[in-house]
C-alpha positions in Angstrom: 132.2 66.3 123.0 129.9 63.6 124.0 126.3 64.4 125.6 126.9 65.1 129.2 124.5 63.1 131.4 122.2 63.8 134.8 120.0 60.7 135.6 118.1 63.1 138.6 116.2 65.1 135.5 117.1 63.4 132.6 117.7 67.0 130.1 116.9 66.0 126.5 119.8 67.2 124.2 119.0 68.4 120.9 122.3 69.4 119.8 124.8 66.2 119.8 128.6 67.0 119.6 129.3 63.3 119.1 127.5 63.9 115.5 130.1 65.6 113.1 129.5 68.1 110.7 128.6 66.4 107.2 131.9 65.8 104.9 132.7 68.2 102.3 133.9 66.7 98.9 137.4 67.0 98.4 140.3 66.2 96.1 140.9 62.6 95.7 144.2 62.3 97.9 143.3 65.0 100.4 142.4 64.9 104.4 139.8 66.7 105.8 141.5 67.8 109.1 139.6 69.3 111.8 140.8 72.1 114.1 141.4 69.2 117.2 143.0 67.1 114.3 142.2 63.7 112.3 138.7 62.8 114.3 137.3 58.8 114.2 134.0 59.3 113.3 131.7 60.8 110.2 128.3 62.0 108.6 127.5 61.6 104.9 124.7 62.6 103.8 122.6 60.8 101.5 119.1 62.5 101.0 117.2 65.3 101.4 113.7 64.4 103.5 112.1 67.9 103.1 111.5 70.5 106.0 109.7 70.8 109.1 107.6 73.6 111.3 107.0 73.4 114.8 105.4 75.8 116.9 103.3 75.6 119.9 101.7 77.5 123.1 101.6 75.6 126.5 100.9 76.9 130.3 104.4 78.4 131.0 106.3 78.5 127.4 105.9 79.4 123.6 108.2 77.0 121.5 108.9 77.8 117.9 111.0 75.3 115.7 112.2 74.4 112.3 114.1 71.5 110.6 115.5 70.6 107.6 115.6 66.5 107.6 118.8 63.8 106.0 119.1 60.5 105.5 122.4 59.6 106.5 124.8 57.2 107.2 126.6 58.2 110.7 130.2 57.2 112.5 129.6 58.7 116.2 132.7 60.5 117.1 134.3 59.2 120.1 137.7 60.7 121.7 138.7 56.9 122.9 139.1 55.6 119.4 142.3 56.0 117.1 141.0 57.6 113.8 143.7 54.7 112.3 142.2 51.7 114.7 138.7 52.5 113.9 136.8 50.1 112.1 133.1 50.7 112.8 130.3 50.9 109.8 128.2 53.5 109.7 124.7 53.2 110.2 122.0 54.9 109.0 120.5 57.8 110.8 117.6 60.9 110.3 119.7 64.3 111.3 117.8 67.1 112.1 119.2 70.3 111.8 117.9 73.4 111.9 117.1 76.2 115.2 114.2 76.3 118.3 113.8 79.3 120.1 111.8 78.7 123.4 110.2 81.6 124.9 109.2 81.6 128.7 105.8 83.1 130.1 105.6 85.5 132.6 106.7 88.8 133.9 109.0 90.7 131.7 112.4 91.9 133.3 112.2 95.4 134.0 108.8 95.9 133.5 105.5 94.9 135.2 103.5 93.7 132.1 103.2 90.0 131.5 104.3 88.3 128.5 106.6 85.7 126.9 110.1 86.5 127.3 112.1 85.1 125.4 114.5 81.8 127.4 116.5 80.3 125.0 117.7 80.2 121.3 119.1 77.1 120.4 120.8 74.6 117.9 119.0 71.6 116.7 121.6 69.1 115.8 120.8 65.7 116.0 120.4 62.2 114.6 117.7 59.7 115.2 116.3 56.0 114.0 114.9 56.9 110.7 111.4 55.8 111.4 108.2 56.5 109.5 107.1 58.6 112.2 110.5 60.5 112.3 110.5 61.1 108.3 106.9 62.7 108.5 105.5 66.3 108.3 105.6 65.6 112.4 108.8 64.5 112.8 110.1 67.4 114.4 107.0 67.7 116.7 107.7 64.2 117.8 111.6 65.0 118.4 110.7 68.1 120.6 107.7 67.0 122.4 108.6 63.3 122.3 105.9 60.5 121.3 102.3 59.8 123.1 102.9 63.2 125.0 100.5 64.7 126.5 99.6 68.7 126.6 100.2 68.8 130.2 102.9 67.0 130.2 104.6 68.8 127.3 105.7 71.7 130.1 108.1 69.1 131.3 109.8 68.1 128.5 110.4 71.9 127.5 112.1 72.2 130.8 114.2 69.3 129.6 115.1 70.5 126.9 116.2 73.8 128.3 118.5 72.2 131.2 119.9 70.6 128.3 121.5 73.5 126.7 122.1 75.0 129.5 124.3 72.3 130.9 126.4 72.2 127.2 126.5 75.7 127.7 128.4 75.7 130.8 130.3 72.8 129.8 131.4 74.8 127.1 131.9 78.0 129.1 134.2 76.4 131.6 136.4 74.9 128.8 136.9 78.2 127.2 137.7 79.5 130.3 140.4 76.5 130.9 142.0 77.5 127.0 142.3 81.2 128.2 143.9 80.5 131.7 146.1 78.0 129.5 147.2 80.6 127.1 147.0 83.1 129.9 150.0 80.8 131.7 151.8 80.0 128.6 152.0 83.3 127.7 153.7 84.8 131.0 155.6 81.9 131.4 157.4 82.7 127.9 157.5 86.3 128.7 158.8 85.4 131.9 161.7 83.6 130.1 162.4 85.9 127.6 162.7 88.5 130.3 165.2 86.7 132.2 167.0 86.2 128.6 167.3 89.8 128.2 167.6 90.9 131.9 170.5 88.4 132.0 172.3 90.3 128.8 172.3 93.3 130.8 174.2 91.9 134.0 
């Protein structure tokens, strides 16, 4: 699923479909098939850069964060390319994975008392150039908060990140809802059939 896009806000993604899970060792003659089938595209890992904290307190939000950090060489997965026809290299990437959660200042629901509520609880999934800066103790500040940021400007980029989930979110919402309605209609329609099957016996 690639990274949808908005060029009017620009949300920061920090969980990336189009990097696949890391391959599994497995028997020499064996595929590895996914549940959407043979996929182009894969992530070997090759080391172990340590792990990273992140946590912070700005005007509107609390942000707390953690990351473990690979070397890696990466295939992007992309739905337009034959798994047989595709002939890219992999290049070498720094995935971070690991979780944020994001909590959001102000009134909590139900109540009049002021506090941090908590927003979002997300995935962090992601590859990026391995630069010194990336493989740092403040890698993972630099991936959330972005580089050269400034504290007042840090608000923004939260937001960012935030519209960013919740677009994948409802990306993914709206094609679960298509596989129900699909199975929904496939369902009646052979139960439709095998009524007429029977109902036909009986005439």
């Amino acid at each position: 699923m690639p990274e949808p896009k908005n060029q009017s806000s620009n949300p920061i993604f920090l969980r990336e479909y189009s990097l696949l899970p890391w391959e599994r060792p497995a028997p020499e003659g064996v595929i590895l098939v996914s549940q959407l089938g043979i996929y182009s595209g894969s992530t070997c890992l090759k080391e172990f850069l340590g792990h990273d904290s992140f946590k912070t307190t700005t005007e509107n939000f609390h942000i707390e964060a953690s990351a473990s950090k690979y070397l890696a060489d990466i295939v992007r997965y992309d739905s337009q390319i034959n798994p047989e026809d595709d002939n890219r290299l992999p290049e070498e990437e720094l995935i971070f994975s690991g979780g944020i959660l994001i909590y959001n200042r102000g009134i909590i629901p139900g109540t009049d008392i002021g506090g941090y509520n908590l927003d979002k609880m997300g995935k962090i999934w992601c590859g990026r150039k391995p630069s010194d800066l990336m493989k740092s103790s403040n890698g993972l500040n630099v991936l959330i908060s972005g580089e050269g940021t400034k504290y007042d400007e840090v608000d923004g980029v939260i937001r960012k990140i935030i519209e960013g989930y919740r677009i994948q979110e409802d990306k993914s919402e709206r094609a679960r809802s298509r596989q129900e309605y699909n199975a929904f209609s496939e369902g009646r329609e052979f139960n439709e059939e095998r009524f007429g099957r029977v109902f036909g016996d009986l005439i």
